[in-house]
TIMAR-11500 format. One record per residue (C-alpha): residue in one letter; x, y, z. Coordinates in steps of 0.001 Angstrom, whole numbers, plus 500000, padded with zeros to 6 digits. Each point is the difference from the previous one (the first is absolute). Example, Ala and Ser with C-alpha at 12.3 -4.5 7.8 and 13.67 -1.06 7.14 Angstrom:
REM residues 2
A512300495500507800 S501370503440499340 
//
This chain:
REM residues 515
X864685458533232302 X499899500753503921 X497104501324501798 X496520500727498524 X497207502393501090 X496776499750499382 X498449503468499196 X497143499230498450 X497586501898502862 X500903502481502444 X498759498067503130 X501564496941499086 X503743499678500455 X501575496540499743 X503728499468499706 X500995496781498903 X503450498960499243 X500877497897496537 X502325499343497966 X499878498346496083 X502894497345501052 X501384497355497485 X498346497097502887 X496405501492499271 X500672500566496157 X501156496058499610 X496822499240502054 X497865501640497774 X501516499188496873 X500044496273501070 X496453499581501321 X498540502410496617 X501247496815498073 X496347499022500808 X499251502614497244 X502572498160497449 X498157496757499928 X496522501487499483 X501582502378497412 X501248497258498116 X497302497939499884 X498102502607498671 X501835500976497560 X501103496286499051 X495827498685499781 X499145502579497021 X503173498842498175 X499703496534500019 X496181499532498761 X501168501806497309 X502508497574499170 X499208497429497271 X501281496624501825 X498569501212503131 X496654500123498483 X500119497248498058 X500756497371503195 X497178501712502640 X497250502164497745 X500047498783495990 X496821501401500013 X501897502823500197 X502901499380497577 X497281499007497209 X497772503547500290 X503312501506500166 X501076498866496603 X496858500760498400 X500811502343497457 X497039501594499989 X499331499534503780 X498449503555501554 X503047501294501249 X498400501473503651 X498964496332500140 X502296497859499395 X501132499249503569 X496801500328501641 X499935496816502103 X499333499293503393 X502081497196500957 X502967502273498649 X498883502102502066 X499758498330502825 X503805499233499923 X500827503373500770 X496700500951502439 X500511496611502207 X502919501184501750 X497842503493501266 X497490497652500996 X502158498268502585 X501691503333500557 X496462501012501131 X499163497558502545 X503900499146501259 X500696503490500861 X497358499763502842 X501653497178501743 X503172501717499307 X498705503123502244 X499366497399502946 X503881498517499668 X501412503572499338 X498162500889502911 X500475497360502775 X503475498884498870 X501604503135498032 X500466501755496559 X503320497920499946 X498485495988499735 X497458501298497940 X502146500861497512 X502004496729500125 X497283498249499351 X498518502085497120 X503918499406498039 X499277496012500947 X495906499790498317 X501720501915497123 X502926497929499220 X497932496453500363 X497345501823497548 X502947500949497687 X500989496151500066 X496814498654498584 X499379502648497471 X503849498803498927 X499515496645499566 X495756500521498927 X498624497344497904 X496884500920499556 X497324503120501236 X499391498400503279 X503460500346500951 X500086503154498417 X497395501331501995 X501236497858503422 X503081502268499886 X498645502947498857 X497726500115503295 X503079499316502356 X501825502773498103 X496618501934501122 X500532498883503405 X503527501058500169 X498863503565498273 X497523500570502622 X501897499402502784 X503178501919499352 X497354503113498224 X498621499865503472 X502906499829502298 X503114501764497990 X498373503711499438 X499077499873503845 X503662498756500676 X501196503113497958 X497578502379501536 X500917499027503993 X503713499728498818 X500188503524498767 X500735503304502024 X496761502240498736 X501497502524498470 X501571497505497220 X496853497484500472 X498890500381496467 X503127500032498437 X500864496407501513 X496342498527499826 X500358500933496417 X502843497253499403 X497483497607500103 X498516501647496827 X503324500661498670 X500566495711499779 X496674499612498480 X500775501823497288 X503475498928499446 X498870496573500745 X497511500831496512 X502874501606498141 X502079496723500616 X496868497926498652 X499863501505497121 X503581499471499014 X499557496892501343 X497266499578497381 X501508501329496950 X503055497637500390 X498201496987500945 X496638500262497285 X503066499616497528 X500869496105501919 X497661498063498367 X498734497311502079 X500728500390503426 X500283503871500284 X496725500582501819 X501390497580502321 X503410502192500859 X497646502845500009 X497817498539502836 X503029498589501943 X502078502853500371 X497355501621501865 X501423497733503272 X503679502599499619 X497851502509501968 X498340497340502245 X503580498439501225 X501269503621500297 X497249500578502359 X499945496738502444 X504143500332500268 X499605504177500916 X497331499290502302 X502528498044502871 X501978503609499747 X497083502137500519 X498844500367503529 X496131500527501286 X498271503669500042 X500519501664503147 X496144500613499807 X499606496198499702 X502609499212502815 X498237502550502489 X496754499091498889 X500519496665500799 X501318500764503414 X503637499684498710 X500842503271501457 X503802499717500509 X500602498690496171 X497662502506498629 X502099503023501899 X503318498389498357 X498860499751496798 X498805503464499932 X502913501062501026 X501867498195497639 X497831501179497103 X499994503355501010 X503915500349500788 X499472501650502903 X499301498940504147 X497900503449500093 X496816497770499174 X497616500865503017 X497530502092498353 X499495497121497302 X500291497155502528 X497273501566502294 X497460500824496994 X500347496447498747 X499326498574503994 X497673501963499496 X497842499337497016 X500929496150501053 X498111500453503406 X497073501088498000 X499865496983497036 X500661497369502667 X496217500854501298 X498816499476496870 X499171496562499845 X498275499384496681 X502111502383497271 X497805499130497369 X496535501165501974 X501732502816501066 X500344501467496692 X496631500035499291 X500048502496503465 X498649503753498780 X503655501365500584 X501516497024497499 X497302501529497211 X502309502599498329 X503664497764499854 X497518497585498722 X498428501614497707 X503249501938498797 X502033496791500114 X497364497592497573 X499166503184497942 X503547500177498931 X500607496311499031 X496678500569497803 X501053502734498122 X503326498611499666 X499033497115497705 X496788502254498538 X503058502225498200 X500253497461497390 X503765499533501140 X499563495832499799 X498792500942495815 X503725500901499815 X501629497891503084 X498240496957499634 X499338499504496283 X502494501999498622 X501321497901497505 X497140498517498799 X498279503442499816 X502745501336497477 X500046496684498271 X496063500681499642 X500511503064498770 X502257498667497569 X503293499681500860 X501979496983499412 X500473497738503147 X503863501309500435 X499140503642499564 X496883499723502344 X502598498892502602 X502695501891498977 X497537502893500346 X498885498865503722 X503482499867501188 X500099503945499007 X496719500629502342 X502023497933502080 X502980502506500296 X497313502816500579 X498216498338502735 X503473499825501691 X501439503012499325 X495940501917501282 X500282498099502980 X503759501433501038 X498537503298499534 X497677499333502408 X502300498644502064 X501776503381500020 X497001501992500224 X497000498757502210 X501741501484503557 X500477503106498382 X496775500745497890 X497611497612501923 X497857497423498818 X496865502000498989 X501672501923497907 X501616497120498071 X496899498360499617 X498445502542498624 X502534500903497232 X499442496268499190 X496464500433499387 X499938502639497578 X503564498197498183 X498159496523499790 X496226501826498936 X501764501594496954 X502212496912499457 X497525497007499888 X497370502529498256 X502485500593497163 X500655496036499281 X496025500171499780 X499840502524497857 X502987498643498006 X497986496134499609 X497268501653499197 X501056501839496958 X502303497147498733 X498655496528500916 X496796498377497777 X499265496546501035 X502867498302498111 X502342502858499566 X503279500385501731 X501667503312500724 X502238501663497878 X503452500583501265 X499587503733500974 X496819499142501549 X501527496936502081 X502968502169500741 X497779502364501521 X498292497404502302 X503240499386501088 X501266503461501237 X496290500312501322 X500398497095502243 X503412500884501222 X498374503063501242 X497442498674501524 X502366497447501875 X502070502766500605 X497302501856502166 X498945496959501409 X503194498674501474 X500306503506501473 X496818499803501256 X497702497646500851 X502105496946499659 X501701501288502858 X497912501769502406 X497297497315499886 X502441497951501633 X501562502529502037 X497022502155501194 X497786496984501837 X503406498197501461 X499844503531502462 X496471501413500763 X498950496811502154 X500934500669503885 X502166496416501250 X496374498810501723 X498807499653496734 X502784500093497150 X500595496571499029 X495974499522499522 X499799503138498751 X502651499440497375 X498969496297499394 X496712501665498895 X501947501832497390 X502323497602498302 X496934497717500273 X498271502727497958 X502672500691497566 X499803495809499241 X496427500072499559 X500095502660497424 X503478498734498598 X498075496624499396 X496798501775498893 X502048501832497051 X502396497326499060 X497071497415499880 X498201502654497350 X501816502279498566 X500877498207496788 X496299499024499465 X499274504102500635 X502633500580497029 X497635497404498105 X496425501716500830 X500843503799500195 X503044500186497825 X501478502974500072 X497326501206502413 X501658498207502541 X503137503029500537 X496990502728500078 X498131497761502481 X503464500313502375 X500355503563499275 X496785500642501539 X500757498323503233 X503217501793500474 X498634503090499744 X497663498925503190 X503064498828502005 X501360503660498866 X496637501444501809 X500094497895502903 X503833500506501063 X499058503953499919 X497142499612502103 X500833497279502429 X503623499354500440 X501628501103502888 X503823500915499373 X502393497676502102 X503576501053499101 X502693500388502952 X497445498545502702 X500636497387502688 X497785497070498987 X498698500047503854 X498686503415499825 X497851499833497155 X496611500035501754 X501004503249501648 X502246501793497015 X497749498766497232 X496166498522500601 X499362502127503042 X500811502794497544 X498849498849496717 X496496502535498613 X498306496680499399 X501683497128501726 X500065501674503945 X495890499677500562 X501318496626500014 X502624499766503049 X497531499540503172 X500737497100502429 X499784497812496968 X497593497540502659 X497092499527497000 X500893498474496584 X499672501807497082 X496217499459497801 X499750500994496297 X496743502307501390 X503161501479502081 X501752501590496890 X496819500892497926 X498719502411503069 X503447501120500371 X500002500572496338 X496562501878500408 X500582501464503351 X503132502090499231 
//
């Protein structure tokens, strides 16, 4: 790929040179292995408190309402320390990705994410060798700690890495290891729930593959050239760019990032400045998205997978056996996204994934519903059908908004704000994670099959909301958003003044009113 123009408006022509060389490629793919570890560990939680030894050792509670024969079956894992074993680590995801925007900030993308692959592996150690909950939990948090720093640094890595007209396709690795890294759970799962014993314990450990991958690849990886020249590194930050781009004809880029670098080193305080009237719409745009990302329902599949089937009646293998085929979707969705977002734009993709997940997640309903009593199980057409219904809702999802929620808020911030801005996000995304994981399975318990109509509902609101408010950001230079987007936007450009007042809540309700 040689030179790219942007055409996108008539008064705004600028040429900047890029190419997609193997040096940026093995960048991206090595600093997306950020995405691997918090795949896996997704994937590998819901797998393992489904396991009988693994039970039996932290949560007996657990294993005894489990083999209650006549035990409600929407019930029967309802508990909140079991819970809490998968909703600690979003927790500490929450609050570590805040301090993570500070070090990505002041010392680089690059340290940041050597020290997420170091929390992650010591966390990995102690849920290895656990003995009891306490160090169960212990190393879940650090895992958190090591999830929230390389969520916060790794998609911003990606995004500053990439020349814009293939931004989404490389941002979009990051996605691409999360779901492998659940695919590779799941097998994980079915082969180890069959070593009685100690196979929660090779489950857990082999999450620290992704983690060594990580902390070895990140001495080969250099520094953003937006970190380098925002940190007054000019000289490296024009070589790298070069380097990454494969091409000395870097001047229009070089001078854009100077740029946009001269501006964020005024800003003293990132994290006031967001709150700044001209912050309101990435803000709003970038927390909106992690909210409706988790509101899908995708964590009733993601998280829970396993013991979701195996409440529905499947037998422990097959309910794993069945989660390594959503697997294989989620992986195989998120390649066509790959392939698709710089062509067809994110909007667009979002939206298909509304209406695919609406119909998907309203069918499972529909098929619970009409098949479930309080103690029956499905029968096999009926659990076959929940099957192919969740695959196509995963499908659309990992096209989607498993993506683009990533993607979408690592480029609207301008460099002043965009580590505070995006902080804000993963930040968000870990505060609902936690919310759902911490009560999702006691939701199963209370509204049953309810609980797929209750998610249906919601994405049919993100559905409205993407039409109305978001702004489409496909084959734009992250440093001329405000202009190309916001200052554009029906809604969002009453908001781009001098940005010298914050933003009130009385602000938005007389906009609201007012337009």
């Amino acid at each position: 790929m040689g030179g790219f123009v942007i055409t996108g408006l008539p008064d705004i022509q600028t040429k900047f040179e890029g190419k997609v060389t193997f040096y940026l490629v093995l960048c991206a793919l090595i600093a997306a292995t950020g995405g691997l570890m918090f795949g896996y560990d997704i994937g590998i939680s819901g797998g393992v408190t489904s396991m009988d030894d693994f039970l039996l050792k932290f949560f007996p509670l657990v294993y005894e309402k489990k083999k209650r024969a006549k035990e409600d079956l929407f019930c029967k894992y309802d508990n909140h320390k079991l819970q809490l074993f998968t909703s600690s680590l979003y927790l500490a995801a929450l609050v570590s990705c805040l301090f993570a925007s500070k070090m990505s900030r002041g010392f680089g993308r690059k340290i940041t994410i050597q020290v997420s692959s170091i929390f992650f592996f010591i966390g990995v150690i102690l849920n290895l060798g656990a003995d009891n909950l306490h160090m169960l939990i212990a190393g879940r948090i650090l895992l958190g700690v090591g999830v929230g720093f390389a969520n916060q640094a790794v998609p911003l890595f990606l995004s500053e890495m990439a020349p814009f007209h293939v931004r989404g396709a490389l941002n979009i690795l990051f996605q691409l290891n999360i779901t492998i890294g659940i695919l590779v759970a799941n097998m994980v799962n079915y082969y180890a729930s069959k070593i009685h014993g100690y196979g929660w314990r090779l489950s857990l450990g082999l999450a620290g593959v992704p983690a060594l991958i990580l902390c070895v690849g990140s001495f080969i990886i250099p520094e953003t050239p937006t970190s380098l020249i925002e940190r007054g590194r000019h000289a490296d930050g024009l070589e790298v760019l070069k380097r990454v781009r494969g091409t000395h004809n870097v001047d229009a880029e070089f001078k854009e990032i100077l740029q946009a670098s001269e501006t964020a080193r005024l800003v003293e305080r990132p994290f006031m400045s967001i709150f700044h009237r001209t912050s309101f719409p990435q803000l709003v745009i970038g927390a909106s998205l992690q909210f409706f990302q988790q509101f899908t329902g995708i964590n009733t599949i993601m998280f829970y997978a396993p013991v979701l089937f195996e409440t529905l009646g499947f037998k422990n293998n097959v309910s794993l056996l069945s989660s390594v085929t959503i697997g294989a979707v989620n992986v195989l969705g998120t390649i066509i996204s790959l392939l698709t977002v710089d062509k067809v734009g994110r909007k667009l993709l979002l939206l298909e994934g509304c209406l695919q997940m609406f119909l998907a997640m309203a069918a499972i309903g529909a098929v619970l519903v009409s098949n479930t009593g309080q103690n029956q199980v499905l029968d096999p057409d009926s659990a076959k059908g929940v099957v192919i219904f969740a695959a196509l809702f995963v499908s659309g999802f990992a096209w989607s908004w498993g993506p683009l929620a990533w993607l979408i808020p690592s480029e609207i911030f301008p460099l002043e704000t965009r580590t505070a801005g995006y902080a804000v996000a993963v930040s968000s995304n870990m505060l609902f994670t936690f919310m759902i994981a911490q009560l999702y399975l006691s939701m199963l318990c209370r509204m049953r099959a309810g609980v797929f109509f209750f998610f249906s509902i919601w994405i049919a609101v993100m559905g409205i909301f993407v039409a109305v408010f978001l702004p489409e950001t496909k084959n734009i230079p992250m440093d001329e958003m405000v202009t190309r987007v916001w200052k554009k936007h029906w809604y969002w450009k009453r908001y781009m003044d001098d940005g010298t007042r914050s933003f009130k809540a009385t602000d938005i309700l007389y906009d609201a009113y007012s337009y």
